[in-house]
C-alpha atoms as one frame of an Amber mdcrd trajectory, in Angstrom:
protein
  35.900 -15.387 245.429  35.517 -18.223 248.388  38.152 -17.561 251.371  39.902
 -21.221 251.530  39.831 -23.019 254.666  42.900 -24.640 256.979  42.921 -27.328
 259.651  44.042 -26.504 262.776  46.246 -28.589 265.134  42.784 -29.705 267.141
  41.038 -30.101 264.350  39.060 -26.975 264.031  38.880 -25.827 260.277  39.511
 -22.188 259.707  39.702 -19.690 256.813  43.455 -18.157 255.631  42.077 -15.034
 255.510  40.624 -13.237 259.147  38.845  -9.692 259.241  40.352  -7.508 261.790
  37.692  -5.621 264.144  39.950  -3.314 266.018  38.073   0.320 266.540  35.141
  -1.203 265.120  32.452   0.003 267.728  29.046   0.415 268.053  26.326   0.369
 264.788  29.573   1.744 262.447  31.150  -1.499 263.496  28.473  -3.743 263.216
  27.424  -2.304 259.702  31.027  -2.800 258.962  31.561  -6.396 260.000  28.273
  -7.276 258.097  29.470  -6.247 255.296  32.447  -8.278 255.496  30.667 -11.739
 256.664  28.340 -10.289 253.164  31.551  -9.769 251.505  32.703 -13.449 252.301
  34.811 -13.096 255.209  33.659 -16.062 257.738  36.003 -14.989 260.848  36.234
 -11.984 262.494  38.785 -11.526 264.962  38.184  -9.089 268.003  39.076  -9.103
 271.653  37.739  -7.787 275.124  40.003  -4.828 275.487  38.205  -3.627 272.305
  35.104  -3.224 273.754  33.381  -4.594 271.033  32.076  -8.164 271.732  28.792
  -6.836 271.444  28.742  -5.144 268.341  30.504  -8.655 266.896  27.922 -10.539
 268.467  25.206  -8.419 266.810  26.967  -8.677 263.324  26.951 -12.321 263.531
  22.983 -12.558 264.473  22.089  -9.868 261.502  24.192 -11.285 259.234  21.529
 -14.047 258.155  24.524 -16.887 257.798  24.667 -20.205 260.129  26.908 -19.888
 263.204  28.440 -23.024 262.421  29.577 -21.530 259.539  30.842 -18.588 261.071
  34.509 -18.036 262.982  34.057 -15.706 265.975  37.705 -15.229 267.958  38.195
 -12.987 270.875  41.217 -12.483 273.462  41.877 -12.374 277.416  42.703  -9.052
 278.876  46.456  -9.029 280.612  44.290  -7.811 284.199  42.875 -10.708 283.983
  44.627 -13.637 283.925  43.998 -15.084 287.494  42.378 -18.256 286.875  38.719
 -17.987 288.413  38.810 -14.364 287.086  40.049 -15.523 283.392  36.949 -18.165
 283.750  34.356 -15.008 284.854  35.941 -13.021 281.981  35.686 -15.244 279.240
  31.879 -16.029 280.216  31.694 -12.144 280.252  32.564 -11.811 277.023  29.703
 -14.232 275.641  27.280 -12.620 277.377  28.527  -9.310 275.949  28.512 -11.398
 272.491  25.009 -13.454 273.409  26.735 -16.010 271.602  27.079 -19.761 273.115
  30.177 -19.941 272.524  33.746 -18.598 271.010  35.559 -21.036 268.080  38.659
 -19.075 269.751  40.112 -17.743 272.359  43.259 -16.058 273.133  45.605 -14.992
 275.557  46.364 -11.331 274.265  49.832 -10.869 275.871  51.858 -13.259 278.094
  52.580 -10.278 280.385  55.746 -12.408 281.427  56.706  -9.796 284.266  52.848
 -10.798 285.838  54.020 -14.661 285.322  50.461 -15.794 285.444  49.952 -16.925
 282.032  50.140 -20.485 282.397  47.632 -19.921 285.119  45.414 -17.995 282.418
  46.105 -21.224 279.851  44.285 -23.536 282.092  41.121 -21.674 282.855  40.929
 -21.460 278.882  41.662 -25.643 278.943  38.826 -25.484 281.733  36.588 -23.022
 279.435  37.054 -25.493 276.400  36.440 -28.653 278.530  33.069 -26.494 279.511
  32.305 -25.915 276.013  32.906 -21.915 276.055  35.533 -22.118 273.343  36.064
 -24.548 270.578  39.530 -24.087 269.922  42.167 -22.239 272.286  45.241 -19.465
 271.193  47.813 -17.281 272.069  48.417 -14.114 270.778  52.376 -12.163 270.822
  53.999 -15.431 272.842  57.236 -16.381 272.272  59.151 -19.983 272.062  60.207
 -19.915 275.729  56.183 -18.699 276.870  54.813 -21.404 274.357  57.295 -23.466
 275.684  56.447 -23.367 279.336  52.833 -24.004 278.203  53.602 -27.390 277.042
  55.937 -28.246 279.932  53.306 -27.185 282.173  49.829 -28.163 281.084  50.629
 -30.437 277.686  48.454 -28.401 275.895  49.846 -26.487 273.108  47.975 -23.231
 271.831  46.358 -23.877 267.759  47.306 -20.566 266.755  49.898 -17.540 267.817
  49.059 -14.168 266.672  51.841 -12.101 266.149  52.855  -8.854 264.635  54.010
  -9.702 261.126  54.391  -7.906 257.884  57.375  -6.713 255.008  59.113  -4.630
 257.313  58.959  -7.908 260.634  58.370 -11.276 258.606  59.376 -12.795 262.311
  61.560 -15.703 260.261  62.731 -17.524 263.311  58.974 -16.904 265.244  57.137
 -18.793 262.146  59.586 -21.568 261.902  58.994 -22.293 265.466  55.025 -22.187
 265.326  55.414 -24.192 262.079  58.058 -26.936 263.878  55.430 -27.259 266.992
  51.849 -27.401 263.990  50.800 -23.892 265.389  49.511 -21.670 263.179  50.600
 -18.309 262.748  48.203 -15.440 262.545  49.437 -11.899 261.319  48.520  -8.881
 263.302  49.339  -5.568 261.396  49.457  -7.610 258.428  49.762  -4.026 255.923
  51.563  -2.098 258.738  48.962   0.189 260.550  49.251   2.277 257.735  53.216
   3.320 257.516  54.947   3.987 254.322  54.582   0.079 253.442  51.552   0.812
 251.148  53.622   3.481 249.294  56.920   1.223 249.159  58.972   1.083 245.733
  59.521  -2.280 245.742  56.210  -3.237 246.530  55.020  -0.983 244.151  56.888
  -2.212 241.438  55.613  -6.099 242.397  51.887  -4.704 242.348  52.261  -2.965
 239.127  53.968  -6.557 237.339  51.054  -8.461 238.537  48.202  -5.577 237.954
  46.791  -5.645 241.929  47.163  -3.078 244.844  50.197  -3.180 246.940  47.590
  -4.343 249.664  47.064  -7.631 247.341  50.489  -7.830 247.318  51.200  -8.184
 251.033  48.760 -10.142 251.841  49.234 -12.417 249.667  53.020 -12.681 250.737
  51.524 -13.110 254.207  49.610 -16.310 252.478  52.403 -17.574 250.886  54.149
 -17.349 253.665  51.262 -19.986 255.450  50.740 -17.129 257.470  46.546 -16.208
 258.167  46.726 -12.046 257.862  44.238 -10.223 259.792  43.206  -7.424 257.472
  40.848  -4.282 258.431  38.324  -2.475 255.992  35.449  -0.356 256.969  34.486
   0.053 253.311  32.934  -2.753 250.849  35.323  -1.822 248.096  38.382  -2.164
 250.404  37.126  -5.325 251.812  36.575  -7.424 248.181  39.925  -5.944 247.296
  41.439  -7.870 250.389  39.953 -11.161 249.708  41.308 -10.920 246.059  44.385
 -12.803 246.653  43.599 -16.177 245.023  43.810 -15.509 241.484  47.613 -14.607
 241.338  50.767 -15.915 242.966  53.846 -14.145 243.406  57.279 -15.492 241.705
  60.305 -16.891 243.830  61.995 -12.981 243.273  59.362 -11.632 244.212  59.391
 -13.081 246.990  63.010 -12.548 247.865  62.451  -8.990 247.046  59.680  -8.325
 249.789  62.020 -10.606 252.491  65.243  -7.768 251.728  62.801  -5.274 253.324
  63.205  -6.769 256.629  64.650  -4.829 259.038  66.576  -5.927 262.174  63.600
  -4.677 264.609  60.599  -3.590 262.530  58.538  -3.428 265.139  55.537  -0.556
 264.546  55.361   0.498 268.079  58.612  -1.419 270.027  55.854  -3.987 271.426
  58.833  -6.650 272.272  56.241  -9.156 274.002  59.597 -10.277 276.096  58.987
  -7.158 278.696  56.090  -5.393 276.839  52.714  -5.980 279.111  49.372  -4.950
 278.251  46.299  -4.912 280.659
């Protein structure tokens, strides 16, 4: 089943549906991302901090498709967001990659107490002007970071990444992105594995429409005109992912998932107001 595709605010066209690389390393990882560009999965989502540019890269040049065809993202470290090292950094990471070029690149965390992230914004408006990145992001920013963006370089980002699933839809986050033509992009989209996959009321859903609870969420995430990053080592998991298209879940159902909510669902109490990561 073909992953649809999405226009971004700067034009960029990109699939609903992203493969997650986190703690994908080495030959593992690269067997594992092959088989999800193999499975139909044409972006893969990764970052520096995860140390594993250069098994992405590799998947990408085994994987016998174009890279035109291909969506390759990764992120900017919070150490690093000094503007001629952000430039040095993101040029690392295609040489880690040997590819010519990112279609994204993110911010991973405004680190707000650092206040360098505009400064980090324009070396990644200087790295697209250079031709390192095709299409520039944020990741965990909030409306006043996003914001001060705009105010400060006129540039807004095409996508935030945020964490997002049953238990944190992020209501007011979305409508904002949405309001200001950003896309948002679902970290954690099944919930790093909590009791979300075992949930009643999910389970009940699932069983109505004959799919995993899995199907179910991400498919709420789509519905939402969210993009979930989901993360499968294994074949079987990964075709179960993608199968989201043939089914569509009912205006309950939908109400049902959004009275899980829960005032801070947070996994891991990553509040990217004071949280920073390096």
């Amino acid at each position: 089943m073909h992953i649809p595709d999405l226009t971004l605010n700067d034009g960029l066209s990109f699939p609903v549906l992203t493969f997650g690389t986190y703690k994908m390393n080495g030959k593992p990882g690269v067997d594992g991302m092959k088989s999800a560009i193999e499975a139909g999965y044409h972006a893969l989502d990764s970052a520096f901090n995860y140390e594993n540019e250069g098994a992405v890269g590799k998947a990408v040049r085994e994987s016998g498709h174009k890279r035109e065809h291909l969506r390759i993202a990764s992120k900017l470290p919070g150490r690093h967001h000094k503007f001629d090292e952000a430039i040095l950094t993101i040029e690392e990471s295609l040489y880690r990659a040997q590819l010519d070029y990112y279609d994204l690149y993110y911010i991973h965390w405004p680190n707000p107490k650092q206040g360098l992230y505009v400064e980090a914004w324009k070396a990644l408006i200087e790295a697209k002007k250079r031709g390192y990145i095709k299409s520039i992001a944020v990741c965990n920013f909030l409306p006043e970071h996003i914001d001060r963006l705009k105010e400060e370089t006129g540039v807004l980002p095409s996508i935030n990444q945020i964490e997002l699933h049953p238990y944190f839809p992020q209501e007011d986050m979305r409508a904002y992105n949405k309001k200001h033509g950003i896309l948002t992009q679902s970290w954690s989209p099944l919930g790093r594995a909590n009791d979300l996959l075992t949930n009643p009321v999910l389970e009940k859903i699932a069983e109505h429409h004959k799919k995993s609870v899995a199907q179910v969420i991400l498919r709420w995430h789509h519905q939402l005109g969210c993009v979930p990053i989901p993360k499968a080592a294994s074949h079987k998991r990964q075709m179960e992912n993608k199968s989201i298209f043939d089914f569509a879940l009912t205006e309950d159902d939908m109400k049902n998932i959004a009275s899980l909510a829960r005032p801070d669902g947070r996994l891991k109490g990553q509040d990217p107001a004071v949280y920073e990561e390096f």
